[in-house]
C-alpha positions as CSV (number, residue, x, y, z in Angstrom):
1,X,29.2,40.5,-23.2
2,X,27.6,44.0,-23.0
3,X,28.1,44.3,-26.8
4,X,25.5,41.3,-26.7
5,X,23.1,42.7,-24.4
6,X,22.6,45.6,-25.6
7,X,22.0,44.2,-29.3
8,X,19.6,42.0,-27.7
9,X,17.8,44.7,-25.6
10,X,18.0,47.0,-29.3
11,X,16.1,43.8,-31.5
12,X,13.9,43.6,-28.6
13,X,12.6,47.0,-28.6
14,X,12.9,46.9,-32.6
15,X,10.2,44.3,-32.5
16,X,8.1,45.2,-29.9
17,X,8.1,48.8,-31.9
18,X,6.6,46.7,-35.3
19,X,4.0,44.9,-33.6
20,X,2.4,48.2,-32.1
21,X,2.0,49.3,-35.8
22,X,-0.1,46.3,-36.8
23,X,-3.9,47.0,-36.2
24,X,-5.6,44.4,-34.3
25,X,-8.3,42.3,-35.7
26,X,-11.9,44.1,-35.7
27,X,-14.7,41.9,-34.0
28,X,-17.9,41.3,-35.8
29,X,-20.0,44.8,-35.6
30,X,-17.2,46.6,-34.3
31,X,-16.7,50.4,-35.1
32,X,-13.6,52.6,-34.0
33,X,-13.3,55.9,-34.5
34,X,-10.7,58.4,-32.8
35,X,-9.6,55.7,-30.1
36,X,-13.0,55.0,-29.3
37,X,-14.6,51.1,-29.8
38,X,-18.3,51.4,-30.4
39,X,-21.0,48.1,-30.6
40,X,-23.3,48.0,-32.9
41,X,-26.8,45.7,-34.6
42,X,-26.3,45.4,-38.2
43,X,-28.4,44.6,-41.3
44,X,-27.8,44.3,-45.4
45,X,-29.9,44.5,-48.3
46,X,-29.0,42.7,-51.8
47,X,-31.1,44.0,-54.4
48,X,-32.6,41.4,-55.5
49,X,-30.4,38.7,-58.4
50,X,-27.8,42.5,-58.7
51,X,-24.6,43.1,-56.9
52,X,-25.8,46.1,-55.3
53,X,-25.5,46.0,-51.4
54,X,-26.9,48.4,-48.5
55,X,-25.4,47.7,-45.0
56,X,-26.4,49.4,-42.0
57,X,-25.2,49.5,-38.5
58,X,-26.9,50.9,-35.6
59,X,-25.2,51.6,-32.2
60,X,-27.5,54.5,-30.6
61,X,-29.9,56.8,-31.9
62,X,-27.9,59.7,-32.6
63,X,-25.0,57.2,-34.1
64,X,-25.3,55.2,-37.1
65,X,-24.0,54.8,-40.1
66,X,-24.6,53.0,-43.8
67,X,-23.1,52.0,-46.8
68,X,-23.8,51.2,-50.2
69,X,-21.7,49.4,-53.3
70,X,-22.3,48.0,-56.4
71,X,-20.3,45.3,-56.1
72,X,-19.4,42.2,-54.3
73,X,-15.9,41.0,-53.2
74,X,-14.2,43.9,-54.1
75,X,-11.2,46.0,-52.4
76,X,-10.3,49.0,-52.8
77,X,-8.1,51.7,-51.9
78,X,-10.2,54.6,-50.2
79,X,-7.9,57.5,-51.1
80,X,-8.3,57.1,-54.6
81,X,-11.8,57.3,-57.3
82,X,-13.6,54.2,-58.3
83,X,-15.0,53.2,-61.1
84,X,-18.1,52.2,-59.4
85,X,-20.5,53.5,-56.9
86,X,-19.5,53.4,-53.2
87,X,-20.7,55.1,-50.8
88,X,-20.4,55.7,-46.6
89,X,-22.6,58.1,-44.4
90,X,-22.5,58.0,-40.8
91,X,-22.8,60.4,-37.5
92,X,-20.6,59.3,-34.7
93,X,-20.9,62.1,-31.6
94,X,-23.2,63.1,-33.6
95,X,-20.6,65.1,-36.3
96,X,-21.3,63.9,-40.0
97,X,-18.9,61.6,-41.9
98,X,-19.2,61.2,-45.5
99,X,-17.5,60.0,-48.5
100,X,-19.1,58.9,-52.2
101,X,-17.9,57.9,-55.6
102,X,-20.4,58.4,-58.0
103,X,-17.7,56.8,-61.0
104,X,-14.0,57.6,-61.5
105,X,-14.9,61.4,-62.3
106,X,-17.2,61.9,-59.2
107,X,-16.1,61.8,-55.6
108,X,-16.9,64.3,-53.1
109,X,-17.2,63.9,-48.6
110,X,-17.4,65.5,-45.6
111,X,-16.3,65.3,-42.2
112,X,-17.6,67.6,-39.7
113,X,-18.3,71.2,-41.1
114,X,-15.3,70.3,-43.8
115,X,-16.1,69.4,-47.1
116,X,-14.3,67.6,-49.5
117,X,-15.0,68.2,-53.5
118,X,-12.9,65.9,-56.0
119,X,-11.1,64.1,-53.5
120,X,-11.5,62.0,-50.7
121,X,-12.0,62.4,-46.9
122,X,-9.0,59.6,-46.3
123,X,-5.1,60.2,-46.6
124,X,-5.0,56.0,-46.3
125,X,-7.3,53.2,-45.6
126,X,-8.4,50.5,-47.9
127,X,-12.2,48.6,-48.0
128,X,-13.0,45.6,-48.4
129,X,-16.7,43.5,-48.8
130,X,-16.8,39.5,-49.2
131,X,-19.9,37.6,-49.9
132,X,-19.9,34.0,-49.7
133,X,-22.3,31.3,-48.2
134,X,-22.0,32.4,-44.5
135,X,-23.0,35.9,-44.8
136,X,-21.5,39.6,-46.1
137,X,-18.8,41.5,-44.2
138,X,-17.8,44.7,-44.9
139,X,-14.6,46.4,-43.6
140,X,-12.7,49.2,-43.4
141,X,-9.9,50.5,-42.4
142,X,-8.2,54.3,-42.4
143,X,-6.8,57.5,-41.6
144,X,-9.0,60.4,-42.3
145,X,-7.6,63.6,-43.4
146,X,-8.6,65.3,-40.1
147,X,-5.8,62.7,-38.6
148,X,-8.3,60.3,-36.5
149,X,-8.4,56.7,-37.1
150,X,-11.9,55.1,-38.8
151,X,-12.1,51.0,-38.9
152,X,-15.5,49.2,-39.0
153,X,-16.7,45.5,-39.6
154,X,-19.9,44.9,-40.2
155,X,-21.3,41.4,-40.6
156,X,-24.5,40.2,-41.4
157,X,-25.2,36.2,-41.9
158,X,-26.8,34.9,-44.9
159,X,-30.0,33.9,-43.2
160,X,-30.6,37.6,-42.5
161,X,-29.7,39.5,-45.4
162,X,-32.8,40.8,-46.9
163,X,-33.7,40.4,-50.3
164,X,-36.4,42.7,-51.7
165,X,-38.3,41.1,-54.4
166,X,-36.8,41.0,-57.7
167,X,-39.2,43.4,-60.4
Protein backbone atom coordinates (compact mmCIF):
# COMPACT_ATOMS: atom_id res chain seq x y z
CA UNK A 1 0.00 0.00 0.00
CA UNK A 2 2.85 2.59 0.56
CA UNK A 3 4.51 1.34 -2.69
CA UNK A 4 1.16 2.79 -4.17
CA UNK A 5 1.11 5.94 -2.47
CA UNK A 6 4.08 7.08 -2.96
CA UNK A 7 3.84 6.28 -6.91
CA UNK A 8 0.81 8.24 -6.79
CA UNK A 9 2.20 11.24 -4.74
CA UNK A 10 5.57 10.82 -7.45
CA UNK A 11 2.98 11.16 -10.84
CA UNK A 12 1.29 13.81 -8.99
CA UNK A 13 4.18 16.00 -8.47
CA UNK A 14 5.49 14.77 -12.07
CA UNK A 15 2.44 16.53 -13.51
CA UNK A 16 1.99 19.30 -11.52
CA UNK A 17 5.94 19.99 -12.51
CA UNK A 18 4.79 19.90 -16.59
CA UNK A 19 2.00 22.18 -16.27
CA UNK A 20 4.14 24.97 -14.57
CA UNK A 21 6.34 24.82 -17.84
CA UNK A 22 3.49 25.64 -20.11
CA UNK A 23 3.04 29.46 -20.65
CA UNK A 24 -0.26 30.68 -20.10
CA UNK A 25 -2.36 32.23 -22.78
CA UNK A 26 -1.55 36.07 -23.41
CA UNK A 27 -4.75 38.43 -23.31
CA UNK A 28 -5.35 40.73 -26.15
CA UNK A 29 -2.70 43.79 -25.71
CA UNK A 30 -0.83 42.11 -23.18
CA UNK A 31 2.97 42.58 -22.74
CA UNK A 32 5.33 40.71 -20.21
CA UNK A 33 8.61 41.31 -19.72
CA UNK A 34 10.89 40.00 -16.77
CA UNK A 35 7.72 38.82 -14.64
CA UNK A 36 6.06 41.91 -15.10
CA UNK A 37 2.36 42.08 -17.07
CA UNK A 38 2.01 45.42 -18.75
CA UNK A 39 -1.56 46.89 -20.60
CA UNK A 40 -1.37 48.51 -23.41
CA UNK A 41 -3.66 50.61 -26.67
CA UNK A 42 -2.61 49.22 -29.93
CA UNK A 43 -2.79 50.17 -33.62
CA UNK A 44 -1.57 48.61 -37.25
CA UNK A 45 -0.95 49.93 -40.48
CA UNK A 46 -1.24 47.76 -43.90
CA UNK A 47 0.46 49.47 -46.58
CA UNK A 48 -1.94 49.85 -48.76
CA UNK A 49 -2.96 46.26 -51.34
CA UNK A 50 1.15 44.95 -49.86
CA UNK A 51 1.87 42.64 -47.08
CA UNK A 52 3.83 45.03 -45.23
CA UNK A 53 2.43 45.58 -41.60
CA UNK A 54 3.39 48.28 -38.78
CA UNK A 55 1.88 47.53 -35.24
CA UNK A 56 2.24 49.68 -32.43
CA UNK A 57 1.44 49.39 -28.76
CA UNK A 58 1.44 52.09 -26.32
CA UNK A 59 1.32 51.52 -22.51
CA UNK A 60 2.95 54.91 -21.03
CA UNK A 61 4.89 57.50 -22.40
CA UNK A 62 8.29 56.36 -21.60
CA UNK A 63 7.15 52.56 -22.75
CA UNK A 64 6.22 51.54 -26.03
CA UNK A 65 7.07 49.54 -28.52
CA UNK A 66 6.51 48.69 -32.57
CA UNK A 67 6.99 46.32 -35.06
CA UNK A 68 7.22 45.94 -38.56
CA UNK A 69 7.07 42.75 -41.23
CA UNK A 70 6.68 42.10 -44.66
CA UNK A 71 4.58 39.48 -44.40
CA UNK A 72 1.25 38.17 -43.32
CA UNK A 73 0.59 34.78 -41.45
CA UNK A 74 3.92 33.89 -41.01
CA UNK A 75 5.98 32.13 -37.95
CA UNK A 76 8.97 32.12 -37.27
CA UNK A 77 11.67 31.12 -35.13
CA UNK A 78 13.30 34.36 -33.44
CA UNK A 79 16.74 32.92 -32.83
CA UNK A 80 17.53 32.32 -36.25
CA UNK A 81 17.78 34.98 -39.79
CA UNK A 82 14.88 35.56 -42.02
CA UNK A 83 14.61 35.84 -45.27
CA UNK A 84 12.39 38.82 -44.95
CA UNK A 85 12.24 42.03 -43.09
CA UNK A 86 11.20 41.94 -39.46
CA UNK A 87 11.64 44.07 -37.13
CA UNK A 88 10.91 45.00 -33.07
CA UNK A 89 11.82 48.26 -31.14
CA UNK A 90 10.64 48.98 -27.86
CA UNK A 91 11.64 50.77 -24.33
CA UNK A 92 10.22 49.03 -21.33
CA UNK A 93 11.62 50.88 -17.97
CA UNK A 94 12.71 52.79 -20.22
CA UNK A 95 16.02 50.39 -21.33
CA UNK A 96 16.00 49.86 -25.23
CA UNK A 97 15.09 46.43 -26.82
CA UNK A 98 15.83 45.77 -30.28
CA UNK A 99 16.07 43.17 -32.85
CA UNK A 100 15.99 43.51 -36.93
CA UNK A 101 16.41 41.22 -39.92
CA UNK A 102 17.11 43.14 -42.82
CA UNK A 103 17.27 39.43 -45.07
CA UNK A 104 19.01 36.15 -44.20
CA UNK A 105 22.51 37.99 -44.25
CA UNK A 106 21.49 40.99 -41.98
CA UNK A 107 20.41 40.81 -38.36
CA UNK A 108 21.74 42.85 -35.71
CA UNK A 109 19.80 44.00 -31.82
CA UNK A 110 20.19 45.38 -28.76
CA UNK A 111 19.13 45.10 -25.26
CA UNK A 112 20.14 47.60 -22.85
CA UNK A 113 23.68 49.04 -23.44
CA UNK A 114 24.43 45.39 -25.22
CA UNK A 115 24.59 45.06 -28.69
CA UNK A 116 24.06 42.28 -30.75
CA UNK A 117 25.84 42.19 -34.52
CA UNK A 118 25.07 38.98 -36.72
CA UNK A 119 22.91 37.33 -34.35
CA UNK A 120 19.95 37.70 -32.38
CA UNK A 121 18.99 39.25 -28.97
CA UNK A 122 16.85 35.72 -28.25
CA UNK A 123 18.35 32.23 -27.12
CA UNK A 124 14.48 30.88 -27.86
CA UNK A 125 11.18 32.38 -28.74
CA UNK A 126 9.18 32.05 -31.82
CA UNK A 127 6.60 34.89 -33.66
CA UNK A 128 3.86 34.61 -34.98
CA UNK A 129 1.28 37.30 -37.07
CA UNK A 130 -2.33 36.11 -38.45
CA UNK A 131 -4.52 38.26 -40.61
CA UNK A 132 -7.87 37.21 -41.33
CA UNK A 133 -11.35 38.86 -41.43
CA UNK A 134 -11.51 39.86 -37.68
CA UNK A 135 -8.46 41.77 -37.37
CA UNK A 136 -4.27 41.16 -37.10
CA UNK A 137 -2.54 39.74 -34.06
CA UNK A 138 0.82 39.60 -33.48
CA UNK A 139 2.60 37.48 -30.97
CA UNK A 140 5.53 36.57 -29.45
CA UNK A 141 7.00 34.69 -27.24
CA UNK A 142 10.89 34.28 -25.78
CA UNK A 143 13.86 34.11 -23.79
CA UNK A 144 16.30 36.82 -24.39
CA UNK A 145 19.83 36.25 -24.09
CA UNK A 146 20.13 38.54 -20.94
CA UNK A 147 17.88 35.49 -19.38
CA UNK A 148 14.45 37.50 -18.90
CA UNK A 149 11.29 36.38 -20.33
CA UNK A 150 9.66 38.74 -23.43
CA UNK A 151 5.88 37.70 -24.68
CA UNK A 152 3.46 40.22 -26.31
CA UNK A 153 0.06 40.06 -28.11
CA UNK A 154 -0.99 42.67 -29.87
CA UNK A 155 -4.46 42.78 -31.54
CA UNK A 156 -5.99 45.21 -33.65
CA UNK A 157 -9.60 44.50 -35.31
CA UNK A 158 -10.16 44.90 -38.86
CA UNK A 159 -12.32 48.04 -38.57
CA UNK A 160 -9.31 49.87 -37.17
CA UNK A 161 -6.40 48.87 -39.10
CA UNK A 162 -5.39 51.85 -41.10
CA UNK A 163 -4.80 51.70 -44.51
CA UNK A 164 -2.83 54.55 -46.14
CA UNK A 165 -3.84 55.28 -49.63
CA UNK A 166 -2.52 53.01 -52.20
CA UNK A 167 0.08 55.38 -54.81
Amino acid sequence: MKKLLFALAAVAMLFTACNKDRETPLENNTLVYDGVTYQFRSEAILEGQSTYLSYFAFISDNDNFQGHIDGLNKTFDLTQPQDFMFDIYMYINQMPINLTFYDANSINGQIGDTQYSGESIFSEGTFTNTYDNSGVTCELHGTLKNGKKLAYKVSVPENEIQRPPHK
